[in-house]
Backbone as a printed PyTorch tensor [residue, N CA C, xyz], in Angstrom:
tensor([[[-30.1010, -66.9260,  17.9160],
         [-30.2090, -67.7490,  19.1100],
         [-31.4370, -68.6440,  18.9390]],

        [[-31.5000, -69.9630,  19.3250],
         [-32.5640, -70.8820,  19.1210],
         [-33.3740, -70.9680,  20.1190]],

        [[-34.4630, -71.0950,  19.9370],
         [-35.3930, -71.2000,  21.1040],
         [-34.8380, -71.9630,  22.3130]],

        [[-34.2990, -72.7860,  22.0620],
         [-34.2850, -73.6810,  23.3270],
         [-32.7110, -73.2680,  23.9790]],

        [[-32.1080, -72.0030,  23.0260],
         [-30.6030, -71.6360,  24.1390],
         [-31.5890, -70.3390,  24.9330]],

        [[-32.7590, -69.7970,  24.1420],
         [-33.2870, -68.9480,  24.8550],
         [-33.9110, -69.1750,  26.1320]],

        [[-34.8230, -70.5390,  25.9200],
         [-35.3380, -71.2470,  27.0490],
         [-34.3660, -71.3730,  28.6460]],

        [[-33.0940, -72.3700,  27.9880],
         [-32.0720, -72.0990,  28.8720],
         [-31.7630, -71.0820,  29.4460]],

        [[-31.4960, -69.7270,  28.8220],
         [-31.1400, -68.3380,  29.3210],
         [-32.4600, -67.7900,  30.6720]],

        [[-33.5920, -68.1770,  29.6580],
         [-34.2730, -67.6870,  31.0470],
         [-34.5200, -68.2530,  32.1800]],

        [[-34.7010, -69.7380,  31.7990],
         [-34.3580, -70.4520,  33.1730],
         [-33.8160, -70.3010,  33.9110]],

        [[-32.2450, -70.3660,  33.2750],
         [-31.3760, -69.4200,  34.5880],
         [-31.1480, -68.4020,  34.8700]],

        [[-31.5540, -67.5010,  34.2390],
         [-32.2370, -65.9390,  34.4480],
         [-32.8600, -65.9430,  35.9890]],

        [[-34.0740, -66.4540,  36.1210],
         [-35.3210, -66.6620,  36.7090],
         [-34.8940, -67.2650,  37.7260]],

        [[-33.8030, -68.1860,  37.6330],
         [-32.9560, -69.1590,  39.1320],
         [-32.4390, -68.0630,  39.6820]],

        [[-31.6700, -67.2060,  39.2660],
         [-31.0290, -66.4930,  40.0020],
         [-31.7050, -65.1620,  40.6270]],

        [[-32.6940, -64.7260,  39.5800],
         [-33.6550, -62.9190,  40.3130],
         [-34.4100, -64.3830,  41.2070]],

        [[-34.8440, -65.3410,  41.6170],
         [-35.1800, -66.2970,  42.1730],
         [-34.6760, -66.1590,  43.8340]],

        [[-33.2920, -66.1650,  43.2890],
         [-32.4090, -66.3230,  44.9820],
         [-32.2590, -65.0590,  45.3780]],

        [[-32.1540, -63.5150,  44.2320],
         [-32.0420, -62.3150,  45.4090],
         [-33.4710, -61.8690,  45.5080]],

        [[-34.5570, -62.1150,  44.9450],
         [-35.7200, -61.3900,  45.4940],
         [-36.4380, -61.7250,  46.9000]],

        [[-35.7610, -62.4690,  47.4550],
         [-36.4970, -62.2780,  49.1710],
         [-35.9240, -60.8600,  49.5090]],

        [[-34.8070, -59.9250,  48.6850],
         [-33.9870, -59.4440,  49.7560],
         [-34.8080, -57.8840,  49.1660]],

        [[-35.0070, -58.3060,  47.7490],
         [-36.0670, -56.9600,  47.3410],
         [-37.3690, -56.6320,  48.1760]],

        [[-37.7990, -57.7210,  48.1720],
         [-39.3400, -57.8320,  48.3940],
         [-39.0990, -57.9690,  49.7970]],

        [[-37.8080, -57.6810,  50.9100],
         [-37.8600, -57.3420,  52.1390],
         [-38.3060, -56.2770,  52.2400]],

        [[-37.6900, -55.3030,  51.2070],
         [-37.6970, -53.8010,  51.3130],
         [-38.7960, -53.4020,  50.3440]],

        [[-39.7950, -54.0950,  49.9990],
         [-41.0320, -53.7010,  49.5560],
         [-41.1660, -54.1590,  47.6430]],

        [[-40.1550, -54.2890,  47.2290],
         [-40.0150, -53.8990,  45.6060],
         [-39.9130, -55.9170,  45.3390]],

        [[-39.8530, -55.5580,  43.6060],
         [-39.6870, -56.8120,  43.3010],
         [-38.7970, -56.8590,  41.8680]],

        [[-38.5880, -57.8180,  41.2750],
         [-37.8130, -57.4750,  39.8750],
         [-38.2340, -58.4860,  39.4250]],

        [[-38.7360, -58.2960,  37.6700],
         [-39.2580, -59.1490,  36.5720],
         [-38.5330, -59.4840,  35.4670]],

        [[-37.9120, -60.5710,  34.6430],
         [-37.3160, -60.4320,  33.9360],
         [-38.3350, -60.0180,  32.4310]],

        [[-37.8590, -59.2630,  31.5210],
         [-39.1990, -58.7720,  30.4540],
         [-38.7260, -59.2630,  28.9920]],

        [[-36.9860, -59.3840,  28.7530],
         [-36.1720, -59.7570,  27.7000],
         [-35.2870, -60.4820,  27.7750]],

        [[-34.6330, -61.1800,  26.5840],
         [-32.9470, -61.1070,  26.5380],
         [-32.9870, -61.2740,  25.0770]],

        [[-32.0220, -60.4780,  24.9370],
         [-31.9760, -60.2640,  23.2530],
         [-31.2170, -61.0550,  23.0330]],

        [[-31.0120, -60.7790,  21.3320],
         [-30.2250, -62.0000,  20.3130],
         [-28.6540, -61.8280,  20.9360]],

        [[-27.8660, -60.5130,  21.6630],
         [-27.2250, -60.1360,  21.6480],
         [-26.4210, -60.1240,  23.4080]],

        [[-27.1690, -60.9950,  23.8650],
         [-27.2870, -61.5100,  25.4490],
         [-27.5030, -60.1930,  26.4540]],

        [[-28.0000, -58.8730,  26.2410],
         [-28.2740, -58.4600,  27.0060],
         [-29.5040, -58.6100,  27.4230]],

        [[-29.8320, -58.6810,  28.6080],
         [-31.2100, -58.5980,  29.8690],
         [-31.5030, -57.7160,  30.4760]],

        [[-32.7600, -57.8310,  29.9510],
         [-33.4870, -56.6990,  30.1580],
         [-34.8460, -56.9770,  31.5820]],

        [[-34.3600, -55.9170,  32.4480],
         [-35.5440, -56.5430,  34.0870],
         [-36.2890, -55.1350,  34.1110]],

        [[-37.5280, -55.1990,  34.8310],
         [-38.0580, -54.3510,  34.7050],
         [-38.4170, -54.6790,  36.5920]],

        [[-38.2660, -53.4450,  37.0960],
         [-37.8920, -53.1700,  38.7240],
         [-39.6620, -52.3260,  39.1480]],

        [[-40.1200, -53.2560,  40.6770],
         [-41.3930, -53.1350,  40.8240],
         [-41.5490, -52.6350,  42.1050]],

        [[-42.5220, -52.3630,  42.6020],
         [-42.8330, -51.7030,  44.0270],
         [-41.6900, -50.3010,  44.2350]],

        [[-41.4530, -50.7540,  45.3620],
         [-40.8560, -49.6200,  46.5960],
         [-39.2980, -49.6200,  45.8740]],

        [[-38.4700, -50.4790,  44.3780],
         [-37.5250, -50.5190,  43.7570],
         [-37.6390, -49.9650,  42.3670]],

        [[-38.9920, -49.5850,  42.0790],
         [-39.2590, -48.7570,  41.6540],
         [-38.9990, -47.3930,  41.8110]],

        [[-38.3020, -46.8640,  41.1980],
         [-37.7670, -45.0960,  41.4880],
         [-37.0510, -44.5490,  42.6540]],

        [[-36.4130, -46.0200,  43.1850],
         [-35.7150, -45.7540,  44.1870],
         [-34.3200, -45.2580,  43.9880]],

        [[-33.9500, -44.1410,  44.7640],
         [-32.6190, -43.2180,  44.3150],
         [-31.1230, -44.6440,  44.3380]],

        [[-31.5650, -45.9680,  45.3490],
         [-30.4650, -46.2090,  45.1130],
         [-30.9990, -47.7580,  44.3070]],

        [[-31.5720, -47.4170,  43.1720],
         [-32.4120, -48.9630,  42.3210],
         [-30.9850, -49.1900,  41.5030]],

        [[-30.0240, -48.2810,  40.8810],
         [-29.1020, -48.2200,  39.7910],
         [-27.7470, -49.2550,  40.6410]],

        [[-27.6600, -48.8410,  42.0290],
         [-26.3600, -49.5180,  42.7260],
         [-27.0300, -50.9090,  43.0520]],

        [[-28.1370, -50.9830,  43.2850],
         [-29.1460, -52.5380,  43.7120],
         [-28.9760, -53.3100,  42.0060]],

        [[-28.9020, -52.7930,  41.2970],
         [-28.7100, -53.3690,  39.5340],
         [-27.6520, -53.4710,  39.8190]],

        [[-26.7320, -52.8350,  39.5010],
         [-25.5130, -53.1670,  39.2350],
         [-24.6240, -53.5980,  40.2810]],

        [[-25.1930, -53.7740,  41.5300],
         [-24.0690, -54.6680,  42.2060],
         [-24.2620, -55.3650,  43.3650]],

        [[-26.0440, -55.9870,  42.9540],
         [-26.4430, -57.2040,  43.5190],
         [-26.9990, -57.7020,  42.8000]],

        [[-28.5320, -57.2580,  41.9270],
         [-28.9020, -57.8260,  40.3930],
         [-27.3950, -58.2360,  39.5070]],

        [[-26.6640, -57.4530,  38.8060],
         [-25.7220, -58.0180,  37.6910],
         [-24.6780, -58.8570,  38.3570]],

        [[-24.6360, -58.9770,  39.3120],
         [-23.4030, -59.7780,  39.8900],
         [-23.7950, -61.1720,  40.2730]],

        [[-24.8950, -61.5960,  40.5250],
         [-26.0400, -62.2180,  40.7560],
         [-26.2350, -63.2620,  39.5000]],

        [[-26.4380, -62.0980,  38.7620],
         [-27.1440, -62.7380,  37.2440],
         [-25.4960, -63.2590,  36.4840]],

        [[-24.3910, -62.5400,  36.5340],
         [-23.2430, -63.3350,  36.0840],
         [-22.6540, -64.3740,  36.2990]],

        [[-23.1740, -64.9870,  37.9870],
         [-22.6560, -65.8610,  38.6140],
         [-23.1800, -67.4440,  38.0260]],

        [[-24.6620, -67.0030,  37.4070],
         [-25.2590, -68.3120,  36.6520],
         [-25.7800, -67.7460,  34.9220]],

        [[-25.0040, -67.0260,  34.6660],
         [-25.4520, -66.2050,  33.3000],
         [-23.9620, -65.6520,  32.8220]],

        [[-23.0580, -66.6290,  32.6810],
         [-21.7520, -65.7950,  32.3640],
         [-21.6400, -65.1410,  31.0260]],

        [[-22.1650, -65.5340,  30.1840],
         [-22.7290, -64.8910,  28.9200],
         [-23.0470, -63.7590,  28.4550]],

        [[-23.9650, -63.3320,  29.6570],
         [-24.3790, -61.7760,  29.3770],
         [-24.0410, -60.8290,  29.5610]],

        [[-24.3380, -60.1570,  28.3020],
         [-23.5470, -58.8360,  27.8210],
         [-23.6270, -57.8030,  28.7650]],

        [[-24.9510, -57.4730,  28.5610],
         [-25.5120, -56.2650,  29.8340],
         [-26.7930, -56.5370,  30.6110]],

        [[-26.9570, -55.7940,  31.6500],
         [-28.0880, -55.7500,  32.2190],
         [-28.8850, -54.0790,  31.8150]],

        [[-29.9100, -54.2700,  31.6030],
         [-30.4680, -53.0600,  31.7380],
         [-32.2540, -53.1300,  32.3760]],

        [[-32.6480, -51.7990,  32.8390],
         [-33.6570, -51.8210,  33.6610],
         [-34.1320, -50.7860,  33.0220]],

        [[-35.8360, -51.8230,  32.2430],
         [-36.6530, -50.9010,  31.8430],
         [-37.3390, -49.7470,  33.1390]],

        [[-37.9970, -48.6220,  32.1140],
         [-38.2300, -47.8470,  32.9370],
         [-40.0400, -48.1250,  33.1330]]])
């Protein structure tokens, strides 16, 4: 991947954790993007009160990844460092 499809990727990475983090950081937490590999998975790393929260895995996968597919159709997976 070339720098500048990477550039692109995070841009719109960053547009989109952009539009759902008012709804994190209602409920105290925040989300960072930290990667995206050669292999299009993205990698976020989850902050505050979304941090170790019992329901952080259903907030990934089905407001984060649904989110991130809508301007990231590309990517493979999402995953959330620990």
């Amino acid at each position: 991947m070339t720098e500048e499809v990477k550039n692109d990727l995070k841009r719109r990475i960053n547009a989109a954790l952009d539009k759902i983090r008012p709804y994190l950081e209602a409920d105290g937490g925040d989300i960072t993007l930290e990667e995206v590999t050669e292999d299009f998975t993205i990698k976020v790393k989850l902050h505050g009160a979304c941090e170790g929260c019992p329901f952080s895995y259903q907030t990934l996968k089905a407001g984060v990844e649904q989110a991130l597919l809508k301007e990231v159709p590309e990517m493979k997976e999402l995953v959330a460092l620990d």
